[in-house]
N, C-alpha and C positions, 0 to 999 in steps of 0.2 A: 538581427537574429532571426532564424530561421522559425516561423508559426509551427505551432503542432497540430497534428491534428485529430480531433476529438469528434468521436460518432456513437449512433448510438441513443435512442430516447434519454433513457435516464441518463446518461453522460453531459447531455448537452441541455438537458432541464439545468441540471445539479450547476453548471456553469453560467445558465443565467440566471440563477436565481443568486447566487454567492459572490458571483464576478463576472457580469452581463460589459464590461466597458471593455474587458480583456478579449472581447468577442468584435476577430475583424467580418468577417462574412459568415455567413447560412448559404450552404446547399443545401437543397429538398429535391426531393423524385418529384417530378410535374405531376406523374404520374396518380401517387397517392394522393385521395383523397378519403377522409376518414375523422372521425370526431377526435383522436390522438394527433394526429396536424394540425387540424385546426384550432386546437388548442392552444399546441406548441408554437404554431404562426402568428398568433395571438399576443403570445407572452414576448415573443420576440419582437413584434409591435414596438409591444410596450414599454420594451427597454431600445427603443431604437437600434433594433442593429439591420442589419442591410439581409435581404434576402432574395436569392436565387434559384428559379424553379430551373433544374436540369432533368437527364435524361438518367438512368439508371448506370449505364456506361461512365457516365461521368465520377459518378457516386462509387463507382467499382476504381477508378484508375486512382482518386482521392485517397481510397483505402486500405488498395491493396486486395482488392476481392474478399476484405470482412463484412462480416454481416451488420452492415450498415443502419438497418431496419429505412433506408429512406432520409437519413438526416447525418449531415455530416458542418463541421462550425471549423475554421484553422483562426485556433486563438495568440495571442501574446505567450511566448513562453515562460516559463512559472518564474518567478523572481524569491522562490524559497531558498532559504541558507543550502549551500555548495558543498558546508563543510562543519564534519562534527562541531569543531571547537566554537563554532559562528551559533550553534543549535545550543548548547550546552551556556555558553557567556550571556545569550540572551532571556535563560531562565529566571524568574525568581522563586520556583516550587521545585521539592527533589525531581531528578532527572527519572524518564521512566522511558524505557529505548527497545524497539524489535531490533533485534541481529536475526538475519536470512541465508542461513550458508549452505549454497550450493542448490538456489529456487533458480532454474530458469524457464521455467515454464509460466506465459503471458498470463493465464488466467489463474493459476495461484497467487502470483504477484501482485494481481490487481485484489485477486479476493482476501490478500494480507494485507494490503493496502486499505483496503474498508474498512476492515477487525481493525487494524490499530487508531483509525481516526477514530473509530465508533469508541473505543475505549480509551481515547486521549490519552496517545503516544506520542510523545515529544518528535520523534524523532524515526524514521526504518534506515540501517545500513546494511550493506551488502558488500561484498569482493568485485571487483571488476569484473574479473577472470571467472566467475561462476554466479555470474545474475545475467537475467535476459535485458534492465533497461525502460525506460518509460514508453513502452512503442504505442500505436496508437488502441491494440487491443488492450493494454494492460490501463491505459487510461477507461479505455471503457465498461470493463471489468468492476475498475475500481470507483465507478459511476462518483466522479466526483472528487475522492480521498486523496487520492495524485496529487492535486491542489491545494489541498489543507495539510498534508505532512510532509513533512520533507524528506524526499528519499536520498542517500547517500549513498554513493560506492567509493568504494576506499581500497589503494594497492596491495596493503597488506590486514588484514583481517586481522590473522595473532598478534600484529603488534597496536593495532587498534584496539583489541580486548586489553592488552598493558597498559594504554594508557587511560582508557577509562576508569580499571580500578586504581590506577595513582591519582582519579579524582575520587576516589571513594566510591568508585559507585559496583555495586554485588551483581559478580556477571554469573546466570543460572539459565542452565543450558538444559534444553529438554531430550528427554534420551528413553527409550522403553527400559533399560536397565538401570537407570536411576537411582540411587541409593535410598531415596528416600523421595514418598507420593505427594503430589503435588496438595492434598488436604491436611498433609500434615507439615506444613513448609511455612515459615517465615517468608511473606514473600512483600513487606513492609521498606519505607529509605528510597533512597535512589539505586534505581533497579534497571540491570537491562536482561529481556529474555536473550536466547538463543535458540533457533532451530533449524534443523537441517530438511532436507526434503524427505520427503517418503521414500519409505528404501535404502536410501543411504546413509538418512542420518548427518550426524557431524562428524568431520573430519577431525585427524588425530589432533593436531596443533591447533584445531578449536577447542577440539574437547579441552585438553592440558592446561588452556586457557581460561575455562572455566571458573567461579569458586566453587558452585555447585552444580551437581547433575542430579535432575530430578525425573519421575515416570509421570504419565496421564496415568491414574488407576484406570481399567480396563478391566467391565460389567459382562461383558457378551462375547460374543464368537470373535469379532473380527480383529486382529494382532495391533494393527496403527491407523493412526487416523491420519490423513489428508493438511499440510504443515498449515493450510490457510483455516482449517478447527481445528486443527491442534493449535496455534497461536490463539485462536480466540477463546477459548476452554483456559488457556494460562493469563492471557493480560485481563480476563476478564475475571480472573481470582485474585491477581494482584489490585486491579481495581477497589473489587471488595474489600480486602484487606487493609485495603489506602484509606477509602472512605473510613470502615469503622473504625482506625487507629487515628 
């Protein structure tokens, strides 16, 4: 299977420190020298992994011309569940699920990717047809969380919301016209959110799909928030809610 590739300080910290064996090689800029290399060289030491000083040029072809900061790793591809019902069968606590409809943009993805590890989410899904993919910015984005959630994409989205609630589990979908604010919402059980991107929102046959639609309350000037705070403003109320219940 083909390595991926992961760059990026925090990226490639986050990956040896959690999963250092999954680590075939280290490129670094020869170039850079600096007390954050020499750290990072360091720790890579330490977990034996193999390191190679290159030229800058190299570190651009590796990446694709992102902003590399200097460090780039191509690790083992992620051996996380492929597939909802593999995530859901290996539970034993309520299921607790991001749905992404219609994110394709690399650094949303990766920064919904952090929100839902950081608020232990089982699980991120997505449409084929309208997500960008694990590419190497959205791993670095999501400094790490790539690797601890499992991200899904699935052919069809609306009949994925079907059969999640024929496992019981309450699909509430985020919407500025909401019926009802997310402070005053049961948001307790096996839960999955749903959000769509800025601006557009969810699509018809997600919405429909729903059981509920709920609003962010909205303090100030500005109309909506960005889906990668808006997801974390909602798993992170369900959290609460999880905990005190």
């Amino acid at each position: 299977m083909k390595p991926q590739v992961v760059f990026g300080f925090h990226a490639v910290t986050s990956r040896l420190r959690v999963r250092a064996a999954s680590v075939r090689e280290m490129y670094v800029d020869a170039k850079r020298i600096d007390k954050r290399m020499e750290d990072l060289l360091a720790h890579a030491k330490d977990k034996n992994v193999r390191v190679m000083q290159v030229d800058g040029a190299r570190l651009d072809g590796l990446t694709g011309n992102a902003r590399h900061q200097g460090v780039v790793i191509l690790v083992e591809a992620s051996q996380l569940p492929q597939f909802v019902d593999d995530v859901l069968e290996e539970l034993t606590v309520q299921p607790f699920l991001l749905v992404l409809d219609g994110v394709t943009d690399p650094h949303n993805l990766g920064a919904c990717l952090r929100v839902a590890d950081a608020a232990g989410v089982h699980a991120v899904i997505a449409p084929k047809d309208r997500s960008v993919g694990l590419t190497a910015t959205v791993m670095k984005v999501a400094s790490g969380a790539a690797e601890n959630v499992p991200y899904i994409t699935v052919t069809n989205l609306a009949r994925t919301l079907k059969e999640l609630k024929q496992r019981d589990i309450w699909i509430v979908g985020a919407d500025e016209n909401g019926s009802k604010d997310l402070f005053h919402a049961t948001l307790k059980g096996p839960l999955a959110w749903v959000l769509g991107a800025e601006g557009e929102g969810l699509r018809r046959l997600t919405r429909e799909n729903c059981d509920e639609i709920i609003n962010i309350p909205m303090f100030g000037s500005v109309e909506s928030l960005n889906v990668s705070v808006a997801s974390g403003v909602c798993l992170f109320e369900s959290r609460r809610q999880r905990e005190a219940g």
